[in-house]
N, CA, C and O atoms as CSV, one atom per row, in Angstrom:
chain,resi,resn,atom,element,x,y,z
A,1,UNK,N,N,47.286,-12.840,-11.178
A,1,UNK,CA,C,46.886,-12.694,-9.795
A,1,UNK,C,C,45.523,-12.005,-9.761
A,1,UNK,O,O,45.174,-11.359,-10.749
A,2,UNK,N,N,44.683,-12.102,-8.631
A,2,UNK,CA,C,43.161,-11.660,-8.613
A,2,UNK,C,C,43.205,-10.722,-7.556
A,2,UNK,O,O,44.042,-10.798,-6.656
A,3,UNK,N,N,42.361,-9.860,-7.623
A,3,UNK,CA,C,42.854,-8.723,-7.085
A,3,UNK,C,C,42.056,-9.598,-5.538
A,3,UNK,O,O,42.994,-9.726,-4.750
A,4,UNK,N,N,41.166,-10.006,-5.091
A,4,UNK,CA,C,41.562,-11.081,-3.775
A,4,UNK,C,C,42.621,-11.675,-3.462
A,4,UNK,O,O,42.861,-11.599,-2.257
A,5,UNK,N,N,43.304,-12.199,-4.015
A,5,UNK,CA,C,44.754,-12.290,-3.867
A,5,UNK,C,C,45.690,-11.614,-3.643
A,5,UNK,O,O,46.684,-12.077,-3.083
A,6,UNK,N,N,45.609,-10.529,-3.975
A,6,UNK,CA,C,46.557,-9.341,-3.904
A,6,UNK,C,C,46.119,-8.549,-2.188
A,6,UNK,O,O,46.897,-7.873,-1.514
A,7,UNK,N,N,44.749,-8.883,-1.848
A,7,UNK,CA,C,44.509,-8.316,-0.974
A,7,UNK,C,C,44.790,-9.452,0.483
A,7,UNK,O,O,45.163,-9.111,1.605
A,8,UNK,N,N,44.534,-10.550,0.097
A,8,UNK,CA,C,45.185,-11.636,1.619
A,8,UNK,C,C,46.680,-11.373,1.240
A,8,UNK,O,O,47.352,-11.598,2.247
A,9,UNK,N,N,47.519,-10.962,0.127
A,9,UNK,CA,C,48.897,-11.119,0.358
A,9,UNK,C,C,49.356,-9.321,1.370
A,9,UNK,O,O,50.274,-8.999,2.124
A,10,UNK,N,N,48.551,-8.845,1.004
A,10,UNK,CA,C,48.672,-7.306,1.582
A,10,UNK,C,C,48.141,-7.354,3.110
A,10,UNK,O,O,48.958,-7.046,3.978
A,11,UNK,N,N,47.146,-7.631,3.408
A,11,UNK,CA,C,46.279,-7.779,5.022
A,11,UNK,C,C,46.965,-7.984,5.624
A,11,UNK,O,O,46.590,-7.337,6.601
A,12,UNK,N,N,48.104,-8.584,5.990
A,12,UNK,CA,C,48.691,-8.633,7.532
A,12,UNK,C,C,50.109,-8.284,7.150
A,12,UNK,O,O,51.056,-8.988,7.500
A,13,UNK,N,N,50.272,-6.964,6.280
A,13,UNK,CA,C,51.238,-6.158,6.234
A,13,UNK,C,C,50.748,-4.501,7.108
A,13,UNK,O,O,49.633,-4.017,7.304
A,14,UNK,N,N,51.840,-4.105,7.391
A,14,UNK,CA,C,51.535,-2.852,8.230
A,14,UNK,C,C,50.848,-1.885,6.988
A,14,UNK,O,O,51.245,-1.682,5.840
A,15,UNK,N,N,49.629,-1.374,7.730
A,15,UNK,CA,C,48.807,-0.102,7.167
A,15,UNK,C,C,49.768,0.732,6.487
A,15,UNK,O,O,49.658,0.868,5.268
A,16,UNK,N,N,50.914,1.443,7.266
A,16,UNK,CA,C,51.214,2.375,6.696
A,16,UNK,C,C,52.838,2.408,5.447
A,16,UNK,O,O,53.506,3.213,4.799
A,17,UNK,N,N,52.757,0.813,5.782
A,17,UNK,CA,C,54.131,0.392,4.820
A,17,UNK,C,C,53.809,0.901,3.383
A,17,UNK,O,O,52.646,0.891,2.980
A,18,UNK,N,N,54.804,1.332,2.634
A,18,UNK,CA,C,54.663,1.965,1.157
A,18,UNK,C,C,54.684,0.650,0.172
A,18,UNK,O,O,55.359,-0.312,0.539
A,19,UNK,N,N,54.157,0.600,-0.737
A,19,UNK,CA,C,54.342,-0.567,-1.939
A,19,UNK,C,C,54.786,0.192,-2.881
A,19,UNK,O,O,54.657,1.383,-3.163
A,20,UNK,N,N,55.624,-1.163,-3.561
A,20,UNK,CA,C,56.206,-0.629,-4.966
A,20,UNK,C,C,55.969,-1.889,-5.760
A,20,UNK,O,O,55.576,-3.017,-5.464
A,21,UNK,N,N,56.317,-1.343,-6.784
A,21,UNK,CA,C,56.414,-2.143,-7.980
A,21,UNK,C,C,57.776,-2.429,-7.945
A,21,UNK,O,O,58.673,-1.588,-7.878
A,22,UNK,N,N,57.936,-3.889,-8.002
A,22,UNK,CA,C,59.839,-4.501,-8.434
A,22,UNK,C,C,59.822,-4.990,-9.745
A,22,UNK,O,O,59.393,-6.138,-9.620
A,23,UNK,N,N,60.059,-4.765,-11.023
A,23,UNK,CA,C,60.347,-5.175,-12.078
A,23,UNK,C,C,61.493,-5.980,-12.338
A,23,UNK,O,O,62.478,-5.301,-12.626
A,24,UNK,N,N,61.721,-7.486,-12.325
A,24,UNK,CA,C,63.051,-7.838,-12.454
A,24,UNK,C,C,62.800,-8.191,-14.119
A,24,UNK,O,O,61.770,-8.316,-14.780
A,25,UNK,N,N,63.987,-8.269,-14.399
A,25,UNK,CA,C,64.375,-8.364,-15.670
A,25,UNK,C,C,66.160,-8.986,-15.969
A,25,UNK,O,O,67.107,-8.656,-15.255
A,26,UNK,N,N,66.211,-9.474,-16.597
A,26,UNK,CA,C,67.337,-10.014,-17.186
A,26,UNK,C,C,68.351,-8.751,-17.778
A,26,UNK,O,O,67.695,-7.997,-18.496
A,27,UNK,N,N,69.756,-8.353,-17.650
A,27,UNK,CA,C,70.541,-7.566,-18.310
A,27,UNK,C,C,70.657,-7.871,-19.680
A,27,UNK,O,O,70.452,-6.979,-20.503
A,28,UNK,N,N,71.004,-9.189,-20.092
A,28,UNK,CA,C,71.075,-9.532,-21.222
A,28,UNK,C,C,70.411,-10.630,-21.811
A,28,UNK,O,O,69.612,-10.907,-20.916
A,29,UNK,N,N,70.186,-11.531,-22.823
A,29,UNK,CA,C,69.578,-12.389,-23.194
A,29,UNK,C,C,71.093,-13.716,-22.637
A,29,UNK,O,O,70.933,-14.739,-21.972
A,30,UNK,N,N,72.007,-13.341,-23.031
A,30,UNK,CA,C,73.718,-13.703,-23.097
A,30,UNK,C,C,73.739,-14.350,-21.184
A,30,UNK,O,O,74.378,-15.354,-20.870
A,31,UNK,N,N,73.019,-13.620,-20.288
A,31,UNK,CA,C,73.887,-13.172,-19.103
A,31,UNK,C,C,72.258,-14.209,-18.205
A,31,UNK,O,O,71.125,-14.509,-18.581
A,32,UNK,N,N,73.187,-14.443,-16.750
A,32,UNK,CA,C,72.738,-14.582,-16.177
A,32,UNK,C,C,72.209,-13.840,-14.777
A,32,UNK,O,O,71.674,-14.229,-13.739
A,33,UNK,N,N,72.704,-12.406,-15.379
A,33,UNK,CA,C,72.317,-11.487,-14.123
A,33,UNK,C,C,71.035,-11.117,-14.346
A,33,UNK,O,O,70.286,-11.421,-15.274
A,34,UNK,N,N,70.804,-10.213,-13.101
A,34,UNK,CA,C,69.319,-9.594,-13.008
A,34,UNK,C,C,69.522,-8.063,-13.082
A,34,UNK,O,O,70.621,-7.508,-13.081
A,35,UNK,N,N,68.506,-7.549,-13.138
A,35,UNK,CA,C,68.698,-6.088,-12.749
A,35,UNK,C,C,67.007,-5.935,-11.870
A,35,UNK,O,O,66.194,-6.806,-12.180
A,36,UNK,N,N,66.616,-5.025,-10.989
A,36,UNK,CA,C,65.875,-4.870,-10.732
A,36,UNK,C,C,65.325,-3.759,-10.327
A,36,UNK,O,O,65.586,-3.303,-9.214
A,37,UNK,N,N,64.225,-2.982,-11.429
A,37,UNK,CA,C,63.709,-1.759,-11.261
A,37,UNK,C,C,62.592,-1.783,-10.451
A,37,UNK,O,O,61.702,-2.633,-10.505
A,38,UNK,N,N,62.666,-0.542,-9.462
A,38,UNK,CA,C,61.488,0.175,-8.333
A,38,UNK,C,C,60.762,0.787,-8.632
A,38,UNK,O,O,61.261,1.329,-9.618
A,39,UNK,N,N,59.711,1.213,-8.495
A,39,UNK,CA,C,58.945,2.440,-8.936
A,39,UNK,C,C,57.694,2.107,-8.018
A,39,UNK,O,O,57.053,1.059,-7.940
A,40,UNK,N,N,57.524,3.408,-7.292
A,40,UNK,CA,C,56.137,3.180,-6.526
A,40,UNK,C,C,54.963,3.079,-6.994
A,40,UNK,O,O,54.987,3.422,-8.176
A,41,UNK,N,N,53.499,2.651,-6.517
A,41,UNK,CA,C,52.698,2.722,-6.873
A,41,UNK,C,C,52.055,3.843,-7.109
A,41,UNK,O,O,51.489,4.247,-6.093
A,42,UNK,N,N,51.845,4.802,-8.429
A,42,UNK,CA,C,50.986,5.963,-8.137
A,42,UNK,C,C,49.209,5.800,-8.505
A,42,UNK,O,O,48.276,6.427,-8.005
A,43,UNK,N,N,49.190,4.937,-9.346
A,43,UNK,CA,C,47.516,4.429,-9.365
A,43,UNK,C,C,47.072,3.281,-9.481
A,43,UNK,O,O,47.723,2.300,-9.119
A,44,UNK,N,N,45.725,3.197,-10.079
A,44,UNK,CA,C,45.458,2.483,-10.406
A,44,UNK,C,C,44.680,2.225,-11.626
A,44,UNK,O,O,44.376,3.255,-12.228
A,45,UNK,N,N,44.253,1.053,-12.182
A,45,UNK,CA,C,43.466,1.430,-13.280
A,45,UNK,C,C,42.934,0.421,-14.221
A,45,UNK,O,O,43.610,-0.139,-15.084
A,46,UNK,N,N,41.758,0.241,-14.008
A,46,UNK,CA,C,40.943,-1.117,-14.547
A,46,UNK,C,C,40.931,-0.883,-16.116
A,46,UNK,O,O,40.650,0.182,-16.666
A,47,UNK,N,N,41.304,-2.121,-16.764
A,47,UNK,CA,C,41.839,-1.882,-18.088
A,47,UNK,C,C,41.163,-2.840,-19.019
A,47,UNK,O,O,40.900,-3.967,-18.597
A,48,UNK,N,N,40.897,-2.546,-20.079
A,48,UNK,CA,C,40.086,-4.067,-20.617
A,48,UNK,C,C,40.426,-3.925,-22.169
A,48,UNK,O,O,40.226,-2.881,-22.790
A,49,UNK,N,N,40.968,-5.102,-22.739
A,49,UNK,CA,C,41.982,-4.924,-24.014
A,49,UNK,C,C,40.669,-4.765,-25.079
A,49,UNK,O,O,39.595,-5.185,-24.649
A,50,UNK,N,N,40.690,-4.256,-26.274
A,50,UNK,CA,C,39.693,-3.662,-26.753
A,50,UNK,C,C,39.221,-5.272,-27.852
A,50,UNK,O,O,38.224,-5.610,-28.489
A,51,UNK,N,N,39.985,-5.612,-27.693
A,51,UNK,CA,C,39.243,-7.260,-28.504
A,51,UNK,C,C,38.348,-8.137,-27.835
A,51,UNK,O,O,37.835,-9.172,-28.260
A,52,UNK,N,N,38.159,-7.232,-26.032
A,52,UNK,CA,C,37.236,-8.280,-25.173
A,52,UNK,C,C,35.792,-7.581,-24.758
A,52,UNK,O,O,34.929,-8.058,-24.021
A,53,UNK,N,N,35.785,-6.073,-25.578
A,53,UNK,CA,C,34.557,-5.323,-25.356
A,53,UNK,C,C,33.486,-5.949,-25.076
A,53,UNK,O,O,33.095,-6.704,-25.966
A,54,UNK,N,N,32.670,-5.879,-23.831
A,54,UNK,CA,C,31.921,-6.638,-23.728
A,54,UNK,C,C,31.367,-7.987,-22.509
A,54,UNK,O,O,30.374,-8.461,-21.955
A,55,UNK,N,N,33.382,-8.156,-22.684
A,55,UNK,CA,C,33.281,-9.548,-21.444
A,55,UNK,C,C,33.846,-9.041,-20.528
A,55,UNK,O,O,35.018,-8.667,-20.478
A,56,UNK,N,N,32.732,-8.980,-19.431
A,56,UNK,CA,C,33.248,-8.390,-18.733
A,56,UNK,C,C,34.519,-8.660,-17.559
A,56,UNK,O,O,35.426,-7.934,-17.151
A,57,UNK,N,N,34.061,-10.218,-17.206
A,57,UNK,CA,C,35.694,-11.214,-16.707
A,57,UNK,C,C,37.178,-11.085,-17.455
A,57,UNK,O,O,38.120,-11.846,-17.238
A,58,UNK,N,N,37.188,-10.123,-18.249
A,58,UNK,CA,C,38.165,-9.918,-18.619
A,58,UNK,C,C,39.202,-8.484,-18.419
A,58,UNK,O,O,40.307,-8.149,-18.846
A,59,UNK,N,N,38.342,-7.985,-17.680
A,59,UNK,CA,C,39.004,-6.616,-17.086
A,59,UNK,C,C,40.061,-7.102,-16.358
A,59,UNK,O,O,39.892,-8.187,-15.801
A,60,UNK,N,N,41.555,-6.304,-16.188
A,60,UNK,CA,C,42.329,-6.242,-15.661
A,60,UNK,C,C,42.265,-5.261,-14.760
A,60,UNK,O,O,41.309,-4.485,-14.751
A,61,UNK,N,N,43.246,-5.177,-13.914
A,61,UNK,CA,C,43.672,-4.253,-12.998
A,61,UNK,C,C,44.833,-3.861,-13.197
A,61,UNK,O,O,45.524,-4.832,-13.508
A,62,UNK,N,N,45.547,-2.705,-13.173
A,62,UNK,CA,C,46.704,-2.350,-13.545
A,62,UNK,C,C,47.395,-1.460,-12.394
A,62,UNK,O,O,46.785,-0.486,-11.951
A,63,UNK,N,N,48.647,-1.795,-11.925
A,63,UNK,CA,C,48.815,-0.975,-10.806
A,63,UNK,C,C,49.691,-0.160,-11.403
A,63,UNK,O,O,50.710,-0.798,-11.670
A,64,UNK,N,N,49.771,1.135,-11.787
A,64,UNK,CA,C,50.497,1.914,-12.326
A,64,UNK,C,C,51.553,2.703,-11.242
A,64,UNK,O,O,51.496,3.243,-10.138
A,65,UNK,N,N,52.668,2.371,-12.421
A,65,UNK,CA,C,54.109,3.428,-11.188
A,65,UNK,C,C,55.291,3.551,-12.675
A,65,UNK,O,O,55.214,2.998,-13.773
A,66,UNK,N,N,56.215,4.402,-12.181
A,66,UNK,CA,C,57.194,4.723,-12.935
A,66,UNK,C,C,57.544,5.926,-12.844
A,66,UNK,O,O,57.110,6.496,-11.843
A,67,UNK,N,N,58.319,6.664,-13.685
A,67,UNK,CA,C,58.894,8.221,-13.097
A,67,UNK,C,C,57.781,9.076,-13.025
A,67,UNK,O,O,57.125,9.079,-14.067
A,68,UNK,N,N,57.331,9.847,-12.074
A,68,UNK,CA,C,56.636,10.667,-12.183
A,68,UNK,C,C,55.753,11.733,-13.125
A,68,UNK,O,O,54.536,11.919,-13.163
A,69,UNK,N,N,56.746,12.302,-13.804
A,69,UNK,CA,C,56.504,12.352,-15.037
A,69,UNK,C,C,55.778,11.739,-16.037
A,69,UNK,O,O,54.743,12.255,-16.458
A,70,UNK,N,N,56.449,10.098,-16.710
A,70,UNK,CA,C,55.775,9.485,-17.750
A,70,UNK,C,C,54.530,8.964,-16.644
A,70,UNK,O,O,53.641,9.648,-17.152
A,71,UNK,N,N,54.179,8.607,-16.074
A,71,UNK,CA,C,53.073,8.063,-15.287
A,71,UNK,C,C,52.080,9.186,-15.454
A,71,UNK,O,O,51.053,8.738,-15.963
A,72,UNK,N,N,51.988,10.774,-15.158
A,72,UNK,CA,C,51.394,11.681,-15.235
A,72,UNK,C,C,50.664,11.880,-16.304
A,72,UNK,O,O,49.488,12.243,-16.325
A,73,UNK,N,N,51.675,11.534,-17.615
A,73,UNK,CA,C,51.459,12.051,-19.316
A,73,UNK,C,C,50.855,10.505,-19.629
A,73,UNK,O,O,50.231,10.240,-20.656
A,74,UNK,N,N,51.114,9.658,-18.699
A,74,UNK,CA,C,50.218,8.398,-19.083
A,74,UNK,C,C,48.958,8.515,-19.008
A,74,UNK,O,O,48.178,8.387,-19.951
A,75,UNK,N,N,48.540,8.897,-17.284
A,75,UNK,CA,C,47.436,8.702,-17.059
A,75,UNK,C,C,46.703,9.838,-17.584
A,75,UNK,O,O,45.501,9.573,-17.626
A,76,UNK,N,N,47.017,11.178,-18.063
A,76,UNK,CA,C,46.887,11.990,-18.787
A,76,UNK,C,C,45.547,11.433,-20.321
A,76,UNK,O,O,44.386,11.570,-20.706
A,77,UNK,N,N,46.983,10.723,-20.670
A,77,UNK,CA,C,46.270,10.442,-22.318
A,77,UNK,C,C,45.806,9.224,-21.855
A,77,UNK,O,O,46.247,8.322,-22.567
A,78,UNK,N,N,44.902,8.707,-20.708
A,78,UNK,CA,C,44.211,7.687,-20.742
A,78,UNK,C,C,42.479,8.287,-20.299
A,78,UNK,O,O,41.404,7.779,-20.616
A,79,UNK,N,N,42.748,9.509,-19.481
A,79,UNK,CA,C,41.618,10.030,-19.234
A,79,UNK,C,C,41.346,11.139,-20.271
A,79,UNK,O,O,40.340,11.847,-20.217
A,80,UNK,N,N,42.166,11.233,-21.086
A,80,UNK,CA,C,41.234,12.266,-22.491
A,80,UNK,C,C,40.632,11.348,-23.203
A,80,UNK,O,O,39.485,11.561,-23.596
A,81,UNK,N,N,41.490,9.794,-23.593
A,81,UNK,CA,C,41.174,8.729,-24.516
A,81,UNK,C,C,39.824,8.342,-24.109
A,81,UNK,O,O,38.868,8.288,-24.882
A,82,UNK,N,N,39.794,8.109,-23.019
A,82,UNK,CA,C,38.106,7.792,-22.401
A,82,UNK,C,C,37.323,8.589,-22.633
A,82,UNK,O,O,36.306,8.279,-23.253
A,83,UNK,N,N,37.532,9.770,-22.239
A,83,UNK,CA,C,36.877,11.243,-22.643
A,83,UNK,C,C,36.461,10.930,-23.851
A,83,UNK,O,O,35.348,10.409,-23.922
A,84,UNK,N,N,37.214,11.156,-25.081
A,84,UNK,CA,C,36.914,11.286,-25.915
A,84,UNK,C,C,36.320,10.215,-26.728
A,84,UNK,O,O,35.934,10.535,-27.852
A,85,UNK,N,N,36.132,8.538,-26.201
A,85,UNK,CA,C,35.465,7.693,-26.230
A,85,UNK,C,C,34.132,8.079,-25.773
A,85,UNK,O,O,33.339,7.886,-26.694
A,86,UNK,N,N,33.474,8.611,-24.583
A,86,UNK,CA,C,32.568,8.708,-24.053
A,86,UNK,C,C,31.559,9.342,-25.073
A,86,UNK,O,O,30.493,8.906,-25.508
A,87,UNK,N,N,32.185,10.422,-25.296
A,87,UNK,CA,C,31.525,11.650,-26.614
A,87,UNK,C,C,31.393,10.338,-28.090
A,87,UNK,O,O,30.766,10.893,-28.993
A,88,UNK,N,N,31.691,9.251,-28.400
A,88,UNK,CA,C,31.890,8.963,-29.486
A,88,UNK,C,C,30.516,7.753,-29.352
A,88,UNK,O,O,30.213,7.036,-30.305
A,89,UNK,N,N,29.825,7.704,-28.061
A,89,UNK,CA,C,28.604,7.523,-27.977
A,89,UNK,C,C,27.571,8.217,-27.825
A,89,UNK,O,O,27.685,9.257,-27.177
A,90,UNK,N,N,25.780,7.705,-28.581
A,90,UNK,CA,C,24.937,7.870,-28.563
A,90,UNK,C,C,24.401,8.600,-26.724
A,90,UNK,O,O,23.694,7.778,-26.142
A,91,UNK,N,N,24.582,9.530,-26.129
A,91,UNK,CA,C,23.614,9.780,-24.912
A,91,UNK,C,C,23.148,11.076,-25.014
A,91,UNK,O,O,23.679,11.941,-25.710
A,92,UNK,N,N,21.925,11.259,-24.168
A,92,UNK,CA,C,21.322,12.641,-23.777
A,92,UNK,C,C,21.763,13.702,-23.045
A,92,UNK,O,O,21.779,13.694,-21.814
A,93,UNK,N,N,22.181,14.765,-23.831
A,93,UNK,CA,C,22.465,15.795,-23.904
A,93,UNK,C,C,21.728,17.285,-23.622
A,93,UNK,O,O,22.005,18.449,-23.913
A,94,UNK,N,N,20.634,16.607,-22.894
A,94,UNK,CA,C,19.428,17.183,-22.394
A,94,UNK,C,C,18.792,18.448,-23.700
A,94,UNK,O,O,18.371,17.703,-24.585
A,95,UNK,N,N,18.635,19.421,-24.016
A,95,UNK,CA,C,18.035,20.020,-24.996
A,95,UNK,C,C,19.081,20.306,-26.295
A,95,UNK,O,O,18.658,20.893,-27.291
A,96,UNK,N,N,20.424,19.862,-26.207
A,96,UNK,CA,C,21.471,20.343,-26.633
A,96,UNK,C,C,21.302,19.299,-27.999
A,96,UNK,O,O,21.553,18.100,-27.879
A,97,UNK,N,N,20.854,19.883,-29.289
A,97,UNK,CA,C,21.427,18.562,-30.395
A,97,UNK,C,C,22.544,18.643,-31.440
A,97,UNK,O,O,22.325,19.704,-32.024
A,98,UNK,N,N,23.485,18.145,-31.907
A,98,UNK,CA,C,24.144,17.516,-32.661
A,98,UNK,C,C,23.889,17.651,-34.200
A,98,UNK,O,O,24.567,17.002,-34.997
């Protein structure tokens, strides 16, 4: 889905309605039931798999939700990982050298 898409399917829903994430999934491989997990939306987060460095049509969007908790310690170790990507490039550091 394109995130234009995501936005005509959202537009003539009420402003203040909550979204979630519905995960359906199968109980068993065996079974023909469903089960279906909720979890609200708590972010967001443009993602780009590290084999496409570069192209840039290949960024995703990721709508992140799940227990409070693991979502926290997610987005956690995604903004040190960047962090500590950022530092692992060449920039100016104004009088400060290395």
């Amino acid at each position: 889905m394109r995130v234009s898409e995501l936005i005509d399917m959202l537009k003539d829903q009420p402003p203040d309605a909550e979204v979630e994430l519905a995960i359906v999934a199968p109980l068993s491989d065996e079974e023909d039931d469903i089960t279906v997990d909720r979890y609200s939306v708590e972010g967001m987060l443009p993602w780009q798999d590290e084999d496409d460095e570069g192209n840039e049509e290949e960024v995703v969007i990721w709508l992140v939700g799940g227990e409070d908790d693991d979502v926290e310690a997610f987005l956690d170790a995604i903004e040190e990982q960047q962090h500590d990507h950022e530092h692992d490039h060449d920039h100016d550091h104004g009088d400060h050298h290395h």
